[in-house]
C-alpha positions as CSV (number, residue, x, y, z in Angstrom):
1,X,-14.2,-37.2,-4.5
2,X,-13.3,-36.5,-1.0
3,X,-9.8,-35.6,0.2
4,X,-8.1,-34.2,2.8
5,X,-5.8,-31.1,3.0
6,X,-2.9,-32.8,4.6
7,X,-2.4,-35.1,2.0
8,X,-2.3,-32.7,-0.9
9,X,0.9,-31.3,-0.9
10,X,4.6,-33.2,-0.5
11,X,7.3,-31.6,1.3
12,X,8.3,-29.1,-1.3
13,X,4.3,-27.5,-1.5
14,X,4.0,-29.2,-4.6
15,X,0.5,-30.9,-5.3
16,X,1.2,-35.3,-4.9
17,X,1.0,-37.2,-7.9
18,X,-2.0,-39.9,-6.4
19,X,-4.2,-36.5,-5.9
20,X,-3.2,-34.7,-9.6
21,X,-5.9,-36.2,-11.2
22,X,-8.3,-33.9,-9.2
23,X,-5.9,-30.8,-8.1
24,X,-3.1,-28.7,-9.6
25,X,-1.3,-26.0,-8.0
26,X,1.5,-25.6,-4.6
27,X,1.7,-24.1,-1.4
28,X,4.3,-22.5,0.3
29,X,3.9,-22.1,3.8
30,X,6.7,-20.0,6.5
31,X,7.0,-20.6,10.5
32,X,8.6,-17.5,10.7
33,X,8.4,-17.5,14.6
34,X,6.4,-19.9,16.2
35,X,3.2,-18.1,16.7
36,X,3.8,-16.3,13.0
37,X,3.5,-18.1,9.7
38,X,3.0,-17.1,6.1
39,X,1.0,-18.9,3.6
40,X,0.5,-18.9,-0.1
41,X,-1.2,-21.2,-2.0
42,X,-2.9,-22.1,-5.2
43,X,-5.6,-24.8,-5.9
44,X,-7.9,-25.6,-9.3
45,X,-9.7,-28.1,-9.6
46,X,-9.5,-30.5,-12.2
47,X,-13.0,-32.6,-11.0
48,X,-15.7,-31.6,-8.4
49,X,-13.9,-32.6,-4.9
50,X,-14.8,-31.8,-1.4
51,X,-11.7,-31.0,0.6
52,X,-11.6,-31.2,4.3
53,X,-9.5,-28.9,6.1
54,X,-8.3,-27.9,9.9
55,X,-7.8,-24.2,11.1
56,X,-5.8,-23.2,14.3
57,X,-7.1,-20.6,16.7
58,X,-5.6,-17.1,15.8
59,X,-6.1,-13.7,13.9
60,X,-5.9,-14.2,9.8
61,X,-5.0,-11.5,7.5
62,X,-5.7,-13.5,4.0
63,X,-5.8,-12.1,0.7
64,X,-7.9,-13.7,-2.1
65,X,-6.8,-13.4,-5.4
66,X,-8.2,-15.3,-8.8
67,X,-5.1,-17.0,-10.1
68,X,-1.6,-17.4,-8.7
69,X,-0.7,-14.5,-6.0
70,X,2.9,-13.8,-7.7
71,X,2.6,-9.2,-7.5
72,X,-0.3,-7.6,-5.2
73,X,-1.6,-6.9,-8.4
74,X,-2.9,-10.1,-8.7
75,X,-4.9,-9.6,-5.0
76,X,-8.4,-9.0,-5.2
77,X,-9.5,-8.7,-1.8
78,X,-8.6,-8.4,1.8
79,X,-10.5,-10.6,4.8
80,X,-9.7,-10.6,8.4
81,X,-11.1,-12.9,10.7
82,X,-10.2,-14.2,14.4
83,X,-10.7,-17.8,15.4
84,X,-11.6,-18.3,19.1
85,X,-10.2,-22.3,18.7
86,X,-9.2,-24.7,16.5
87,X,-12.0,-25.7,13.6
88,X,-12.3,-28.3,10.9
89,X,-14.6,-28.9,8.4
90,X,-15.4,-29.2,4.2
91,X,-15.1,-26.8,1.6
92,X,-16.5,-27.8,-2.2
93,X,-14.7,-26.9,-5.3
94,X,-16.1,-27.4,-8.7
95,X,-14.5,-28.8,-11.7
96,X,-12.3,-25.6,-12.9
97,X,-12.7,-23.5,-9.9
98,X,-9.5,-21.6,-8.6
99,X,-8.9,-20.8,-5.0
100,X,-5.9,-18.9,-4.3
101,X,-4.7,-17.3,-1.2
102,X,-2.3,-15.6,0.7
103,X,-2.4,-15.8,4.5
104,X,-0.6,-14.7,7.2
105,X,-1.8,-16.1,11.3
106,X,-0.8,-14.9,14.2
107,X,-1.7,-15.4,17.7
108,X,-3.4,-12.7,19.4
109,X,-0.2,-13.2,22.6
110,X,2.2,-12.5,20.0
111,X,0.3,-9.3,18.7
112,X,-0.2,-8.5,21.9
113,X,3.3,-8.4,22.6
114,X,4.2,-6.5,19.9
115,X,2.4,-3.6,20.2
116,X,2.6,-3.5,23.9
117,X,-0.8,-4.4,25.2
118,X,-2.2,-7.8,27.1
119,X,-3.6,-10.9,25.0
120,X,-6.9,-10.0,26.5
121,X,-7.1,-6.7,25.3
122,X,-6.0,-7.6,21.9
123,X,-9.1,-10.5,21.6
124,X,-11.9,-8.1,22.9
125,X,-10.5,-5.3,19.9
126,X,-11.0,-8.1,17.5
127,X,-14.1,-9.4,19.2
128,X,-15.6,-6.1,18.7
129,X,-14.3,-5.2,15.7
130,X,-16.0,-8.6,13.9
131,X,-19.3,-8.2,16.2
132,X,-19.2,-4.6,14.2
133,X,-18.4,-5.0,10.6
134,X,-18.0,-8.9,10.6
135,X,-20.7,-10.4,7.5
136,X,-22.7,-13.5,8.3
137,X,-19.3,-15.6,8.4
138,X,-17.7,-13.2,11.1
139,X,-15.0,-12.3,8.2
140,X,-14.2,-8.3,7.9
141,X,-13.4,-7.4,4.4
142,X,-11.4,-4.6,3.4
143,X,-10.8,-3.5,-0.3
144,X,-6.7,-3.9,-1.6
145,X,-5.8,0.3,-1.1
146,X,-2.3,1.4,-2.7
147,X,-1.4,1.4,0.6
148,X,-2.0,-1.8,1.2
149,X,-0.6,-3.1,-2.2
150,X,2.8,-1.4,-1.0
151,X,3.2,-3.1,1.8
152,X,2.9,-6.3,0.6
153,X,4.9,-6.1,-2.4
154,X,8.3,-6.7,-0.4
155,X,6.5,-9.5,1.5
156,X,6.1,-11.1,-2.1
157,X,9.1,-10.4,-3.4
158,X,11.6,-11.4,-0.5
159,X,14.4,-13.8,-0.5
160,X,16.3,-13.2,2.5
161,X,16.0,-13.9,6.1
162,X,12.9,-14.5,7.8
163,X,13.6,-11.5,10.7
164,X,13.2,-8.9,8.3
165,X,10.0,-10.8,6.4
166,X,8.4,-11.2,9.9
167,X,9.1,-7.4,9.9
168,X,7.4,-6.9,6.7
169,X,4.4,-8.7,7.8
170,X,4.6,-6.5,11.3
171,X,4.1,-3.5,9.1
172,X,1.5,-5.0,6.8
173,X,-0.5,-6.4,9.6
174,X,-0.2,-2.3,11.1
175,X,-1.3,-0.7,8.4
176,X,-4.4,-3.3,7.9
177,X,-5.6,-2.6,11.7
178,X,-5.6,1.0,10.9
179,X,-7.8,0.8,8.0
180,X,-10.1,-1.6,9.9
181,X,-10.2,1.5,12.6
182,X,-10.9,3.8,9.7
183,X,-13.7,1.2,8.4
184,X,-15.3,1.8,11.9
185,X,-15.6,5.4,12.1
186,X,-16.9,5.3,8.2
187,X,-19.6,3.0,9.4
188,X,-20.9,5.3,11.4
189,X,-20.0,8.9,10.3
190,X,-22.9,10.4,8.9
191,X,-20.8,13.2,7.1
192,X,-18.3,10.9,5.6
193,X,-20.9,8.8,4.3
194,X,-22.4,12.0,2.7
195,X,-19.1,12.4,0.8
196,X,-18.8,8.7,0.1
197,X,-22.6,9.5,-1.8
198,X,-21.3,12.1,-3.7
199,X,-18.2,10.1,-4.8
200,X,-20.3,7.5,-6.2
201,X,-22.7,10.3,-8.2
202,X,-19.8,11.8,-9.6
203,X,-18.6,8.7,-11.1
204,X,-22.2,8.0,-12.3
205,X,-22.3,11.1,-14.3
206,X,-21.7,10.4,-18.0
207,X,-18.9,13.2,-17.8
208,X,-16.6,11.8,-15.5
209,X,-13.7,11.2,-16.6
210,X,-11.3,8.0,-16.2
211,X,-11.2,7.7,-11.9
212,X,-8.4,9.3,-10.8
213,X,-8.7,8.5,-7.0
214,X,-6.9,11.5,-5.6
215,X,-8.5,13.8,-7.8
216,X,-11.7,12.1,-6.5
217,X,-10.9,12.2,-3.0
218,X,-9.8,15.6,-3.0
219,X,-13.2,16.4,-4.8
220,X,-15.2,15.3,-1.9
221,X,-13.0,16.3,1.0
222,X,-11.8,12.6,2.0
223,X,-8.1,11.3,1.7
224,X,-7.4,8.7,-0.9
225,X,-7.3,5.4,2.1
226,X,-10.7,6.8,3.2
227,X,-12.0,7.2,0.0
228,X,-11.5,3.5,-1.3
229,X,-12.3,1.9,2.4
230,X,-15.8,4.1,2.8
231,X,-16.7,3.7,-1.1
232,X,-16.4,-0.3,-0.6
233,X,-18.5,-0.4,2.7
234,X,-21.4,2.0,1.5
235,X,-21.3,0.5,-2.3
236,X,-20.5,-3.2,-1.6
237,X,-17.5,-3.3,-4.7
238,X,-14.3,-1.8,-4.7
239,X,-14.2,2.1,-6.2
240,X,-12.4,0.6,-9.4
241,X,-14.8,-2.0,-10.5
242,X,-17.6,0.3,-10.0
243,X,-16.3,3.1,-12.3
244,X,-15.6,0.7,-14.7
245,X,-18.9,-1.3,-14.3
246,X,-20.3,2.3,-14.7
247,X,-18.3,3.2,-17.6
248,X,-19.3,0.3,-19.8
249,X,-23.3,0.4,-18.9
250,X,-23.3,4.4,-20.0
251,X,-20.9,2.9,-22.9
252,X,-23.8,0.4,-24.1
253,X,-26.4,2.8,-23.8
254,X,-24.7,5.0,-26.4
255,X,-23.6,1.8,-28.6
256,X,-27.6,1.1,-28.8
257,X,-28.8,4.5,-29.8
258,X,-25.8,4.6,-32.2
259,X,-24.0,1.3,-33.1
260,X,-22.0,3.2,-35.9
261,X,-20.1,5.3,-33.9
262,X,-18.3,2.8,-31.7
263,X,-14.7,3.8,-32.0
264,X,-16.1,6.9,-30.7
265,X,-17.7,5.4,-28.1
266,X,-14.3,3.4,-27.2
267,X,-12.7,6.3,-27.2
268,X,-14.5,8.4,-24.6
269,X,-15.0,5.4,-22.2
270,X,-11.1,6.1,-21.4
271,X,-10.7,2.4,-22.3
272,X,-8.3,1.2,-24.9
273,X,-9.6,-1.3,-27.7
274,X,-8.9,-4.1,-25.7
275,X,-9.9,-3.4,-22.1
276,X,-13.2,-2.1,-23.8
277,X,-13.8,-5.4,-25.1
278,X,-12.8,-7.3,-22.2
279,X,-14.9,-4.7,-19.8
280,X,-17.6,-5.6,-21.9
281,X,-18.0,-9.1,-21.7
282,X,-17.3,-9.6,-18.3
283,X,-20.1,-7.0,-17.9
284,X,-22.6,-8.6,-20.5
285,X,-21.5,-11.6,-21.3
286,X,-21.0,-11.2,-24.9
287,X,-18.5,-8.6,-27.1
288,X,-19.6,-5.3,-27.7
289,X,-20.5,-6.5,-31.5
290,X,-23.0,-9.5,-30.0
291,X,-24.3,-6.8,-28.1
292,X,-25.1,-4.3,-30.9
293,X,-26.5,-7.5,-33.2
294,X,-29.1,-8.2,-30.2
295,X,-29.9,-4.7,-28.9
């Protein structure tokens, strides 16, 4: 099935009845100002259906998340990008696949403004900045910080006028080219790198405790921002899902040289019962009893 993105959603953001059988899901979508706008939406798919969909030129702040973005909590991961023009084209979503997505676009004049510098100097920072750290798509991506998470928690949770939400998104937009400056200097900082190493043997050691980040951080001279930026760049994953990834794999390795002695196991992986279990399988594939009937 082939659809188009305009003709998804009525006027309230809700998905239209003719296109239910393949799509659930809304949108909600703020002009704040006229080059500013907000976007959150939610799509599954309830066949497979390829969707075609138009972009307008401008810088994108988006944050991808795996259900509905209701708390930053439920954001996974940060991608900035700069479009050059207006593009089209198709994206593919399986039957049961979930794309969810919180955007905000501005235009690189209005930025410009903002923080006091021309249009040109803005799209040449940006230009460099995806030339730099940009992956085969041009797209920057940044791991959610508690920084970041604070910022956009007011953006989420606002209900009055849309002045003081654009200001929200000022601050949020602020804080995000500051970590992509820090993400510069760890890309090519030899000595933070060197701490960024140590970081990730500490966690690998089977004595680490549950990740503390500022105890971390502190441990191998970075601050906290640094630390979860630079671990994501030189690992690939975000700090969190590596500990835990490494928590559970030194957690197996115990369950298969003694698969009596679980409950002790659970209890020195810093996990409770049930974010053991559910640790486990999205690590394996199968619950920690499977695992001890195969291995």
């Amino acid at each position: 099935m082939q659809l188009n993105m305009r003709d998804v959603y009525d006027n309230a953001g809700k998905v239209k009845e003719e296109v239910a059988p393949w799509l659930s899901g809304h949108k909600q979508l703020l002009a704040l100002l006229p080059n500013l706008q907000l976007l959150n939406q939610h799509l599954i798919s309830n066949a497979d259906v390829s969707l075609h969909e138009e972009a307008r030129s401008g810088l994108y702040f988006s944050f991808l998340g795996a259900g509905p973005i209701n708390t930053a909590k439920d954001i996974n991961s940060v991608q900035i990008s700069y479009q050059p023009k207006n593009i089209n084209g198709h994206f593919f979503m399986a039957k049961g696949d979930e794309y969810s997505l919180l955007q905000t676009r501005i235009s690189p004049a209005h930025l410009a403004a903002v923080l006091g510098e021309t249009e040109d100097q803005i799209i040449q920072h940006f230009m460099a900045m995806r030339d730099k750290l940009g992956n085969e798509n041009a797209v920057i991506q940044l791991p959610i910080t508690e920084r970041t998470i604070s910022a956009i928690e007011p953006i989420l949770a606002h209900k009055g006028h849309s002045i003081s939400l654009a200001g929200y998104l000022y601050s949020l937009i602020f804080i995000l080219i500051e970590q992509l400056q820090m993400l510069s200097h760890l890309s090519q900082c030899e000595d933070c790198q060197s701490k960024l190493f140590h970081a990730q043997n500490l966690i690998e050691t089977p004595e680490y405790d549950t990740l503390n980040i500022k105890h971390l951080a502190q441990q191998v001279g970075l601050n906290t921002e640094a630390l979860a930026i630079g671990f994501n760049l030189i690992v690939g994953q975000p700090i969190e899902s590596y500990c835990t990834r490494s928590r559970i794999k030194f957690a197996a390795a115990q369950l298969r040289q003694n698969p009596t002695a679980k409950s002790h196991i659970v209890a020195q992986s810093g996990f409770s019962e049930d974010q053991f279990e559910a640790a486990f399988i999205q690590h394996f594939g199968v619950s920690s009893h499977q695992y001890k009937q195969i291995h």
